[in-house]
DSSP file (Angstrom, degrees, kcal/mol; ACC not computed):
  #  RESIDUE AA STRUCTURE BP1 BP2  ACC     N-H-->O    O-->H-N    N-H-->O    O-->H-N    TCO  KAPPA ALPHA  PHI   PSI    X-CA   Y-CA   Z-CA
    1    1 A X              0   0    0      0, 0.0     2,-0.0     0, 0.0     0, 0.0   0.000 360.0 360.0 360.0 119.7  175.1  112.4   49.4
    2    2 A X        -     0   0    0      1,-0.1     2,-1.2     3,-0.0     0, 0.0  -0.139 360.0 -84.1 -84.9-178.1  171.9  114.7   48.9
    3    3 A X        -     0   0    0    135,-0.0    -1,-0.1    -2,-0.0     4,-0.1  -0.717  26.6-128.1 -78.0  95.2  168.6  114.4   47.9
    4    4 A X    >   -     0   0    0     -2,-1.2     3,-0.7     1,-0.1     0, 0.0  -0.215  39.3-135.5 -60.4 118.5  167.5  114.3   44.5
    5    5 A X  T 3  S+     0   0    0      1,-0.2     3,-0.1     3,-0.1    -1,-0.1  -0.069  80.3  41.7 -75.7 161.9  164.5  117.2   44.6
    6    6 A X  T 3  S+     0   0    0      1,-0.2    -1,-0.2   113,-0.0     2,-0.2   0.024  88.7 116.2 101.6 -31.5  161.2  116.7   43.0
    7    7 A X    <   -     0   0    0     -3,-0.7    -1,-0.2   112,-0.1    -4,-0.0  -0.343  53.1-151.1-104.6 151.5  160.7  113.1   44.1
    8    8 A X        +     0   0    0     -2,-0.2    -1,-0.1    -3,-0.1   111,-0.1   0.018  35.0 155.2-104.2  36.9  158.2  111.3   46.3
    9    9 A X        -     0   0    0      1,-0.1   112,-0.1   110,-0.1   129,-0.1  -0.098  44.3-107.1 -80.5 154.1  159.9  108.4   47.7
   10   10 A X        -     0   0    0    131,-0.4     2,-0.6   128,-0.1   131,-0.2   0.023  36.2 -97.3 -71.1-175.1  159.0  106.8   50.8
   11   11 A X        +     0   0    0     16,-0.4    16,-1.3   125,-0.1     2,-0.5  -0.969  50.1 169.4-105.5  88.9  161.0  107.1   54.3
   12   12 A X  E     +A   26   0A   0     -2,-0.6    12,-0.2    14,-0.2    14,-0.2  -0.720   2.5 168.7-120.4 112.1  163.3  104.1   54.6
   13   13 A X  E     -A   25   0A   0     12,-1.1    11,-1.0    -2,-0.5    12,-0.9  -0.210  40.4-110.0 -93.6 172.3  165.8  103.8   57.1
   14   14 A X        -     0   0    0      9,-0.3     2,-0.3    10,-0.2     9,-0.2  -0.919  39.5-175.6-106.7 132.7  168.3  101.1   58.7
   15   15 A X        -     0   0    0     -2,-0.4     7,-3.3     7,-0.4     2,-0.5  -0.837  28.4-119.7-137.9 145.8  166.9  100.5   62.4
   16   16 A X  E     +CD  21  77B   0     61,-1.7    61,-1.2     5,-0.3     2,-0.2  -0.785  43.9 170.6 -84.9 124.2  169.0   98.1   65.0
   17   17 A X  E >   -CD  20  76B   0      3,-1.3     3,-0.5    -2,-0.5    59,-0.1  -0.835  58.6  -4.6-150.2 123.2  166.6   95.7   65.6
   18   18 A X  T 3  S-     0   0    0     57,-0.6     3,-0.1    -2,-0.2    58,-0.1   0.846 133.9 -53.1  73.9  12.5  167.5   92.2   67.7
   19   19 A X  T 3  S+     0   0    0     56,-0.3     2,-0.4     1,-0.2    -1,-0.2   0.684 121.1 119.9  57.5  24.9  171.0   93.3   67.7
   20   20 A X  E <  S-C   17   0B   0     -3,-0.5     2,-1.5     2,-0.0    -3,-1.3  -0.854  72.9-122.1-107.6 145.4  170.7   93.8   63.8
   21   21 A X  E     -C   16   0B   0     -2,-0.4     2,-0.9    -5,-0.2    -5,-0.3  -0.591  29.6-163.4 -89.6 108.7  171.0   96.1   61.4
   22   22 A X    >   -     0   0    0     -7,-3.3     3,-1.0    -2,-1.5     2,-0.5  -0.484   8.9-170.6 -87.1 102.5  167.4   96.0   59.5
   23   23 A X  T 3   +     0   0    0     -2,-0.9    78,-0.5     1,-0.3    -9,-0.3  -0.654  62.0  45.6 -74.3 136.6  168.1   97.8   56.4
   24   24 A X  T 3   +     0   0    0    -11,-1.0     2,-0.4    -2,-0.5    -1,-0.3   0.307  68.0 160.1 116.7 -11.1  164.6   98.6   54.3
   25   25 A X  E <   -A   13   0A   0     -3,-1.0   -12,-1.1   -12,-0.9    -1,-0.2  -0.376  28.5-150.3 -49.6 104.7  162.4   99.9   56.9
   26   26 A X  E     -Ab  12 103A   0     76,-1.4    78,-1.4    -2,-0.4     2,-0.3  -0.051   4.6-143.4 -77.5 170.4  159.6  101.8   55.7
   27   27 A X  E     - b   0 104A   0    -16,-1.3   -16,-0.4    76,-0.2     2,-0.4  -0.916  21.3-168.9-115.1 107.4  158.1  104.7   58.0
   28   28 A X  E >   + b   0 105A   0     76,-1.2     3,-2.2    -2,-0.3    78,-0.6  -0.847  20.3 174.8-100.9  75.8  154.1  105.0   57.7
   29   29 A X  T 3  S+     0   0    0     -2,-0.4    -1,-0.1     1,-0.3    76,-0.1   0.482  78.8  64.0 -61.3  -2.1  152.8  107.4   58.9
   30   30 A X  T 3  S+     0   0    0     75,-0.1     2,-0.4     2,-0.0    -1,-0.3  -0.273  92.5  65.7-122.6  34.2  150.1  106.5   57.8
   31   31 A X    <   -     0   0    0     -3,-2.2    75,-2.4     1,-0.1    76,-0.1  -0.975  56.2-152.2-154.3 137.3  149.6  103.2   59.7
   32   32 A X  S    S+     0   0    0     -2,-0.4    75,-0.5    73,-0.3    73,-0.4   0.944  77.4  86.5 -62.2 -44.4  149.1  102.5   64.0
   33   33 A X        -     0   0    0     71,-0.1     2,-0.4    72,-0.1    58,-0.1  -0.401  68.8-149.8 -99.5 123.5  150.7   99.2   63.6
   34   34 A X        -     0   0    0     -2,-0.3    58,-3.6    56,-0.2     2,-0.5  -0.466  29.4-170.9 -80.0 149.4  154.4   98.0   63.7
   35   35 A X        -     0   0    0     68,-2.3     2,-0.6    -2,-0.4    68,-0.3  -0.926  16.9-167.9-137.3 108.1  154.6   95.0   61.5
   36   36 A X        -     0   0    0     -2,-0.5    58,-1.4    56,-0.3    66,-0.2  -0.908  24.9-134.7 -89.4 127.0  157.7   92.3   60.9
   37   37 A X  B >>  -f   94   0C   0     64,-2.1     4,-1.9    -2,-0.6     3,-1.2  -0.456  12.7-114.4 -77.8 151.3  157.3   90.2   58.1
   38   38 A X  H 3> S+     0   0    0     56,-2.7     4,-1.7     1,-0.2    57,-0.1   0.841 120.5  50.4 -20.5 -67.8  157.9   86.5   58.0
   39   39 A X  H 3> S+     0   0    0     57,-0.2     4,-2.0     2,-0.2    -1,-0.2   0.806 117.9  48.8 -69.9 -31.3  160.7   86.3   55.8
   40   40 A X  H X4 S+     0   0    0     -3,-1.2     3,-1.0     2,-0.2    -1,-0.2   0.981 112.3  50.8 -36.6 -72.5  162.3   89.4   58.6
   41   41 A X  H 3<>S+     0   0    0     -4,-1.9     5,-0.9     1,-0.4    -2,-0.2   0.385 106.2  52.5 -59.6 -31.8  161.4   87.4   61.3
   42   42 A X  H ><5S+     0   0    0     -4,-1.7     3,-2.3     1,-0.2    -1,-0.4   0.924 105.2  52.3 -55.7 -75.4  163.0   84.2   60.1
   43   43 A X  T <<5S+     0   0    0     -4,-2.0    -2,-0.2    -3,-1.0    -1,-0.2   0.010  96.6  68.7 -93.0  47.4  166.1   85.4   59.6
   44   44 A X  T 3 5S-     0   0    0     -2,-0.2    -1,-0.3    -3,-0.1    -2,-0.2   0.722 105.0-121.0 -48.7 -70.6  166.4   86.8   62.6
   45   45 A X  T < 5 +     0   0    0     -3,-2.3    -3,-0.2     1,-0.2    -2,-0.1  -0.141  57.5 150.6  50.5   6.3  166.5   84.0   64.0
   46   46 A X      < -     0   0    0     -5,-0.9     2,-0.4     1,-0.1    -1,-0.2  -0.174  42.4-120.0 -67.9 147.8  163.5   84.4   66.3
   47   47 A X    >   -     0   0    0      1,-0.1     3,-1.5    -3,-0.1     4,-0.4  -0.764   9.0-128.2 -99.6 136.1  161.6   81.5   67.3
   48   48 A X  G >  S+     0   0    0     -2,-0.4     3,-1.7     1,-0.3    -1,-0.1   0.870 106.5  64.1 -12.8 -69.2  158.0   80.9   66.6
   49   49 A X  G 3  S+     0   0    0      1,-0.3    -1,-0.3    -3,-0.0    -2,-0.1   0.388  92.2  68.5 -53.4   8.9  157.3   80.1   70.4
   50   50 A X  G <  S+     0   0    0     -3,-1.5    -1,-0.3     2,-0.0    -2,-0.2   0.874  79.0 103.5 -89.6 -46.2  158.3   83.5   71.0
   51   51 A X    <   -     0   0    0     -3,-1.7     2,-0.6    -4,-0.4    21,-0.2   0.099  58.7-155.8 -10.6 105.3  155.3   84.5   69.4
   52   52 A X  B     -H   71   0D   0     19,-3.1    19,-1.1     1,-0.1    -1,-0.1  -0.965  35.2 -94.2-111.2 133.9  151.9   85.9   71.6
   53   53 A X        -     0   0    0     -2,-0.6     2,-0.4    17,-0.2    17,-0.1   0.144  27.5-155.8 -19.2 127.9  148.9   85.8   70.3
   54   54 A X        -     0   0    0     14,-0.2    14,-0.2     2,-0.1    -1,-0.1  -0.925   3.8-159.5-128.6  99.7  147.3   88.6   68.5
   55   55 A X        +     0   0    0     -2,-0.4     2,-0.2    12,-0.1    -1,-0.1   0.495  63.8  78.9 -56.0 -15.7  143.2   88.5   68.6
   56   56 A X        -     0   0    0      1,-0.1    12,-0.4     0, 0.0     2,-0.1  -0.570  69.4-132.5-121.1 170.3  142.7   90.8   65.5
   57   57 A X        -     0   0    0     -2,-0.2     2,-0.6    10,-0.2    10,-0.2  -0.271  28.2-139.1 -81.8 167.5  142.7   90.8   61.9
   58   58 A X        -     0   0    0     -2,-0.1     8,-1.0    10,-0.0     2,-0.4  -0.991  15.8-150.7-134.9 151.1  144.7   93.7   60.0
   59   59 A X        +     0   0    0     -2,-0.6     4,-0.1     6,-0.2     5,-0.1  -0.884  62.9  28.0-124.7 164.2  143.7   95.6   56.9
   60   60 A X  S    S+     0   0    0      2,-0.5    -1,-0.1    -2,-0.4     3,-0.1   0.470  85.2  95.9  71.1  13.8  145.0   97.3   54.0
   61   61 A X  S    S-     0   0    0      1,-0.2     2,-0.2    -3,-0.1    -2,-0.1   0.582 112.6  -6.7 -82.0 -21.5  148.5   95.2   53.8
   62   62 A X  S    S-     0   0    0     -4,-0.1    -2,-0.5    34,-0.0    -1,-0.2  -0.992  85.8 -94.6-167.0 165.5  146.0   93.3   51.1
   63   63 A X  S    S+     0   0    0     -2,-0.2     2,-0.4    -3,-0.1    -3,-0.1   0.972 103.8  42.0 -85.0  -6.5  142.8   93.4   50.2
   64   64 A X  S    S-     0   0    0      1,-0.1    -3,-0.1    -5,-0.1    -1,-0.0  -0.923 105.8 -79.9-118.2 164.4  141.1   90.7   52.3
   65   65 A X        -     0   0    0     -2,-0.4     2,-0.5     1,-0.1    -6,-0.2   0.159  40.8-143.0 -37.0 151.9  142.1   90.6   55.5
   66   66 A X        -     0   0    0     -8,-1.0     2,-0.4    -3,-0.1    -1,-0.1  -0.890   5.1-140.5-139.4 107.0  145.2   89.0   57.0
   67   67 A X        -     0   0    0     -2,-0.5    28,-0.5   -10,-0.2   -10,-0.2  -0.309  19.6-139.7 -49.5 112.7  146.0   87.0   60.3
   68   68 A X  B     -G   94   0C   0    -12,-0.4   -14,-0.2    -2,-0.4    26,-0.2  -0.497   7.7-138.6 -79.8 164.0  149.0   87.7   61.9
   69   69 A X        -     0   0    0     24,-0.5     2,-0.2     1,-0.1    -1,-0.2   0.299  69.7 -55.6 -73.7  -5.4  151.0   84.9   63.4
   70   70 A X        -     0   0    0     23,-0.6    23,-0.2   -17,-0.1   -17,-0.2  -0.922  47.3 -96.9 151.6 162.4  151.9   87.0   66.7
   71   71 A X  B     -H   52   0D   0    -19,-1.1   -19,-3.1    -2,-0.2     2,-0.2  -0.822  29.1-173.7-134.4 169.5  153.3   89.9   68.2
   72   72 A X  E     - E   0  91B   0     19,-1.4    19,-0.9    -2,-0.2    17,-0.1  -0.788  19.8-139.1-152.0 101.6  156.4   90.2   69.4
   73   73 A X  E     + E   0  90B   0     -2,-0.2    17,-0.3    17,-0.2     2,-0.1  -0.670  33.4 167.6 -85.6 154.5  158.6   93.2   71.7
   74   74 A X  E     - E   0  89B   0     15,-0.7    15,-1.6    13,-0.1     2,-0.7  -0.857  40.3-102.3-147.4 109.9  161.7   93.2   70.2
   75   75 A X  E     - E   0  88B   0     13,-0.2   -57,-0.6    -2,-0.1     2,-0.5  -0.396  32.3-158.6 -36.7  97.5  164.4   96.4   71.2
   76   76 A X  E     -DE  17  87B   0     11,-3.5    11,-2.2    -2,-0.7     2,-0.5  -0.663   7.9-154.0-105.6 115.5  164.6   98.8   68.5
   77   77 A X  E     -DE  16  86B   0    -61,-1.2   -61,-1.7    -2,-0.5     9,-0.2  -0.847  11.7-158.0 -92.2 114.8  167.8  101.1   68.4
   78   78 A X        -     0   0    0      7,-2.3   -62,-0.1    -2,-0.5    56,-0.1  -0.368  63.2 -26.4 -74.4 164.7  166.8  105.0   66.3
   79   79 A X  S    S-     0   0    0     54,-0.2     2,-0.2    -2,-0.2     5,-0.2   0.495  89.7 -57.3  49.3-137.0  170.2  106.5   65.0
   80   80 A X  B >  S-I   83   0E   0      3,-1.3     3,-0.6     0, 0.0    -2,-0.1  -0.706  72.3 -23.9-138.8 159.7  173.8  106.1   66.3
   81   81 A X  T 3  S-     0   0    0      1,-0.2     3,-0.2    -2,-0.2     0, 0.0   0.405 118.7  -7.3  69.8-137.8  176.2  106.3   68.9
   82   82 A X  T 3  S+     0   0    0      1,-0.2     2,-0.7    47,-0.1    47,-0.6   0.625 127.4  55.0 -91.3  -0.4  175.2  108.9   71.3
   83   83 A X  B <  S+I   80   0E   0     -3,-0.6    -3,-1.3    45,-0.1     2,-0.3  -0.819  90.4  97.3-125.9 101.4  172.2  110.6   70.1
   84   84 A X        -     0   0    0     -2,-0.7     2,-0.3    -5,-0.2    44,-0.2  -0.927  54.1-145.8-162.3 150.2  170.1  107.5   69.5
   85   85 A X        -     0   0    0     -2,-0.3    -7,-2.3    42,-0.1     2,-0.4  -0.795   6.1-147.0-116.4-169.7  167.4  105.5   71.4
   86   86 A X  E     +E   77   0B   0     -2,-0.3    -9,-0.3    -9,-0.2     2,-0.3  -0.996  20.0 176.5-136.6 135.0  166.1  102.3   71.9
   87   87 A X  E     -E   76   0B   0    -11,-2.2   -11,-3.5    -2,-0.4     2,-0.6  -0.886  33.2-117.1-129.9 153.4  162.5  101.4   72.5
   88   88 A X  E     -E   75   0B   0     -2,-0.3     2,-0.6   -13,-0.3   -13,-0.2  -0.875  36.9-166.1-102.4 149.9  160.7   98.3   72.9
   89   89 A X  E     -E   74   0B   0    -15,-1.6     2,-1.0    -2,-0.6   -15,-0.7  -0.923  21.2-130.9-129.7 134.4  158.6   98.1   70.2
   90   90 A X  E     -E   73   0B   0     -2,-0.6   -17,-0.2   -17,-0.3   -56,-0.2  -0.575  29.3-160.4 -51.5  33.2  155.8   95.7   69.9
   91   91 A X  E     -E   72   0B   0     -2,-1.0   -19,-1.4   -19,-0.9     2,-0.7  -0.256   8.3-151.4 -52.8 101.6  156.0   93.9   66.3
   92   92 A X        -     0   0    0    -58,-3.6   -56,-0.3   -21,-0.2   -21,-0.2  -0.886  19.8-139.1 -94.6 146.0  153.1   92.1   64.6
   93   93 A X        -     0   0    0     -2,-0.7   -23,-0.6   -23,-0.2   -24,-0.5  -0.381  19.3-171.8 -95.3 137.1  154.3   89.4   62.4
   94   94 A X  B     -fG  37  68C   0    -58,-1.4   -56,-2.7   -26,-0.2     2,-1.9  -0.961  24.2-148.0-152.2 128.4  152.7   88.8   59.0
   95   95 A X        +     0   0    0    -28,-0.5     2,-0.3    -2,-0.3   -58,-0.1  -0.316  64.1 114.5 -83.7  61.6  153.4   85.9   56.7
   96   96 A X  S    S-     0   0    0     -2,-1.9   -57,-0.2   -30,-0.1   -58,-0.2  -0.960  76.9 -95.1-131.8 151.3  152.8   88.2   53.5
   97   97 A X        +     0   0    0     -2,-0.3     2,-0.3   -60,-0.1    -2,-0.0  -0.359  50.5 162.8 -27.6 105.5  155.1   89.5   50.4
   98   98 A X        -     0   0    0     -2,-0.2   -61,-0.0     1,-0.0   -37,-0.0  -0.969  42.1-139.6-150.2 145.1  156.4   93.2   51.5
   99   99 A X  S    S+     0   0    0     -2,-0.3     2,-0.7     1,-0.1    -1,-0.0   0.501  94.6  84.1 -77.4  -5.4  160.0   95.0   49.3
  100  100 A X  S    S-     0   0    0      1,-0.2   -76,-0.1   -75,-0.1   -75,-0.1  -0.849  74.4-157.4-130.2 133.7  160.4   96.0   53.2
  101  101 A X  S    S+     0   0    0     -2,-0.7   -64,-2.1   -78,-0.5   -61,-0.2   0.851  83.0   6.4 -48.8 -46.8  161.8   94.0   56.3
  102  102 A X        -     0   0    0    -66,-0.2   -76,-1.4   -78,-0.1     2,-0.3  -0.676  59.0-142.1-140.5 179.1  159.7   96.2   58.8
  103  103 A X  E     -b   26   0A   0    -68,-0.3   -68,-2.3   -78,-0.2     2,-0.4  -0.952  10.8-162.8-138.1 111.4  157.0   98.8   59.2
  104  104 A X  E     -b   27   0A   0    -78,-1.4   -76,-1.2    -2,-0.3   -70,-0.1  -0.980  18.0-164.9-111.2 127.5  157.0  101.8   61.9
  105  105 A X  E >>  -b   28   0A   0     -2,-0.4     4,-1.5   -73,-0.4     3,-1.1  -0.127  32.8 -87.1 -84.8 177.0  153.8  103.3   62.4
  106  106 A X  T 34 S+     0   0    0    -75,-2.4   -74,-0.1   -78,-0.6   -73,-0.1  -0.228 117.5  59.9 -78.8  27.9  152.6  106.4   63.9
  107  107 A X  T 3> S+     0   0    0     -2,-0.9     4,-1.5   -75,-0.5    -1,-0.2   0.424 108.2  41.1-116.5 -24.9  152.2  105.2   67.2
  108  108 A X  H <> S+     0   0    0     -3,-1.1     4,-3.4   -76,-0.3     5,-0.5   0.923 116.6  59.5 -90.7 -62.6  155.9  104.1   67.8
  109  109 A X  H  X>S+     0   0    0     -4,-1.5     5,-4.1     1,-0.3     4,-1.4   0.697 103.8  43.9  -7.3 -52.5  156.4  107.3   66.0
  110  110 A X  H  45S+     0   0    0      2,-0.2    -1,-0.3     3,-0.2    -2,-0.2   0.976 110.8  59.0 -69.9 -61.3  154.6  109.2   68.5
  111  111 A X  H  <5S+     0   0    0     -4,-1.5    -2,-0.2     1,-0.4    -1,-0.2   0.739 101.8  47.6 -38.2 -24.2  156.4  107.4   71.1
  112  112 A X  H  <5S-     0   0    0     -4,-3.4    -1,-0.4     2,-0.1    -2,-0.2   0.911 109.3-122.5-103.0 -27.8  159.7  108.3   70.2
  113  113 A X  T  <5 +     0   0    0     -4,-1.4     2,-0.6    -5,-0.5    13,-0.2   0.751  55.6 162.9 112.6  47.8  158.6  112.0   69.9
  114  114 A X      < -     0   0    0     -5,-4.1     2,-0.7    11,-0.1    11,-0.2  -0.764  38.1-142.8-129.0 173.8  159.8  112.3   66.3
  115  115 A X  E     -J  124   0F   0      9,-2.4     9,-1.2    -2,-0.6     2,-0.2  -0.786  15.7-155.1-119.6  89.3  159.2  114.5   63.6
  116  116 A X  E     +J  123   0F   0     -2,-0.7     2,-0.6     7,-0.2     7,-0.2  -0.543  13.9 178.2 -37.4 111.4  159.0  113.2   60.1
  117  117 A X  E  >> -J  122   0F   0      5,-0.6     5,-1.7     1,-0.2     4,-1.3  -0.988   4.0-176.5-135.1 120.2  159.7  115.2   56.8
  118  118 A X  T >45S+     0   0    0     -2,-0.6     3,-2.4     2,-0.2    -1,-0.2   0.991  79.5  61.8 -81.2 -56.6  159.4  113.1   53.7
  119  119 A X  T 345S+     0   0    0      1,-0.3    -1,-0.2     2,-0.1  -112,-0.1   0.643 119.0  27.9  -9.7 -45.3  160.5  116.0   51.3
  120  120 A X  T 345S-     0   0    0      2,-0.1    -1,-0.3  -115,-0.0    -2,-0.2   0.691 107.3-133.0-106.4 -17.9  163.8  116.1   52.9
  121  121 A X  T <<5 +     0   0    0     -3,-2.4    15,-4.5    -4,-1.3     2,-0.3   0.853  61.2 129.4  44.2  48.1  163.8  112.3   54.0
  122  122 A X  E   < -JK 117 135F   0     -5,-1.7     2,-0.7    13,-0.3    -5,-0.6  -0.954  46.8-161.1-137.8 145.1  164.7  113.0   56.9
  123  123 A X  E     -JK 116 134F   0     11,-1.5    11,-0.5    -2,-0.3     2,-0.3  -0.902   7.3-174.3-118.7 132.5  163.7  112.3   61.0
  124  124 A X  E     +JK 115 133F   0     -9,-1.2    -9,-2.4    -2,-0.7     2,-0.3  -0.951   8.2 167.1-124.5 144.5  164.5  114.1   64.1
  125  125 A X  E     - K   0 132F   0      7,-2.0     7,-2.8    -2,-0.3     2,-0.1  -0.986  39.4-111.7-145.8 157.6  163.7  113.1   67.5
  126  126 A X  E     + K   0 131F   0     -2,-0.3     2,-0.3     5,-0.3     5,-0.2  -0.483  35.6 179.7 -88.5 154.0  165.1  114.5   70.4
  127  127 A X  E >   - K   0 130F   0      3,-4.9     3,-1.6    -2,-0.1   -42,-0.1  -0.924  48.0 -87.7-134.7-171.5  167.4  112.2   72.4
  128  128 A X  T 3  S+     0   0    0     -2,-0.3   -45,-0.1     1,-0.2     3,-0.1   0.808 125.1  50.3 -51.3 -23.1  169.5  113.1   76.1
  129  129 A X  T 3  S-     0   0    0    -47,-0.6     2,-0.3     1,-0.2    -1,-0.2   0.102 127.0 -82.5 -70.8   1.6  172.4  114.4   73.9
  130  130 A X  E <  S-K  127   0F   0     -3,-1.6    -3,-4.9   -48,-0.1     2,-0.4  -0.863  75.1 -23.2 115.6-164.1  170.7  116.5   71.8
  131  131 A X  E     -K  126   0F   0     -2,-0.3     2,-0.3    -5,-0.2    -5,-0.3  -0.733  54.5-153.9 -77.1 126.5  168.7  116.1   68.6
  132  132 A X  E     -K  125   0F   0     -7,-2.8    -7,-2.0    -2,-0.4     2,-0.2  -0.791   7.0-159.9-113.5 161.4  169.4  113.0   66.4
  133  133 A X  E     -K  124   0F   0     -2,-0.3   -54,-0.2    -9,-0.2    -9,-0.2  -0.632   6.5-171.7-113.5 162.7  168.7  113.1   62.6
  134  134 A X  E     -K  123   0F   0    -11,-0.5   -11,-1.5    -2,-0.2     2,-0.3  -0.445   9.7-150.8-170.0 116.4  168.4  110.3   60.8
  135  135 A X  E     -K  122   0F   0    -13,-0.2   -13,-0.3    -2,-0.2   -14,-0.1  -0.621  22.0-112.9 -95.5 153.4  168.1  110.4   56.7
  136  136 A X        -     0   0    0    -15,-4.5     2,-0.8    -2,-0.3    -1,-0.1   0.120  23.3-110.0 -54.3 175.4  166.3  108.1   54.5
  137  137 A X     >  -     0   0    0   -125,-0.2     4,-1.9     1,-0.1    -1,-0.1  -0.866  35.4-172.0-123.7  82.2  167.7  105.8   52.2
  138  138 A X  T  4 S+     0   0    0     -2,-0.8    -1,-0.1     1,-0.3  -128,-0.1   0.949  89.9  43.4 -40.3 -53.1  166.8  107.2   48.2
  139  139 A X  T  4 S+     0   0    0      1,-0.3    -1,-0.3     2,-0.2    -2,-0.0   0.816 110.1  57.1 -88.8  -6.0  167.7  104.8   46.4
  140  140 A X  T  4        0   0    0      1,-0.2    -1,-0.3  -128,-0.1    -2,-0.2   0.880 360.0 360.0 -72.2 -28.5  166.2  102.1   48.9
  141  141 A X     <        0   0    0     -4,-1.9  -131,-0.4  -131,-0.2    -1,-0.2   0.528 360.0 360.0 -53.8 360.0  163.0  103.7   48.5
């Protein structure tokens, strides 16, 4: 299935996360911070008490400021098969309204070494097998 040209749609992929598949996960490049939402986080199953303490405030999820509940590493599986990786990735939890299960920011980003192209909606990062791809999801954007 291609890509309809022309269009500006965000980057949202399906990520393994928890031994799930988390379908709706935006990629921001234009944000530090990986963020699971409540409603995510919940059905999950993860328990509150899992939860560590997060000292800061966050901005620009709303306009006034918002308290997270937490952070949380969780293992996060990129791609498929054999050209995929798994990071642990560092999730602060926010009890707010978002059309998306998760957030990866430009730090995790960094971390995994990958290379964004929203035009094409598509991400590569290298993994040991080679290069993995991974395309966004149009009509989830």
């Amino acid at each position: 299935m291609g890509i309809i040209s022309g269009h500006d749609d965000l980057m949202v992929i399906t990520i393994i996360l928890a031994n799930a598949n988390l379908h709706r996960t935006l990629i921001d490049q234009g944000n530090s911070a990986d963020i699971l939402f409540k409603i995510t986080f919940d059905k999950l199953s993860l328990q509150e008490k899992e939860l560590r303490a997060y000292p800061n405030s966050l901005f620009r999820l709303e306009d006034a400021p918002i308290q997270p509940l937490g952070f949380i590493s969780l293992h996060t599986t990129f791609g498929k098969g054999v050209r995929s990786r798994t990071l642990s990735i560092d999730y602060i939890v926010v009890d707010v309204s978002s059309a998306y299960n998760a957030l990866i920011g430009w730090t995790m980003l960094n971390q995994l070494t990958a290379v964004v192209s929203t035009p094409h909606l598509c991400m590569k990062f290298p993994t040991p097998e080679g290069i993995a791809t991974i395309k966004g999801d149009q009509k989830l954007a």
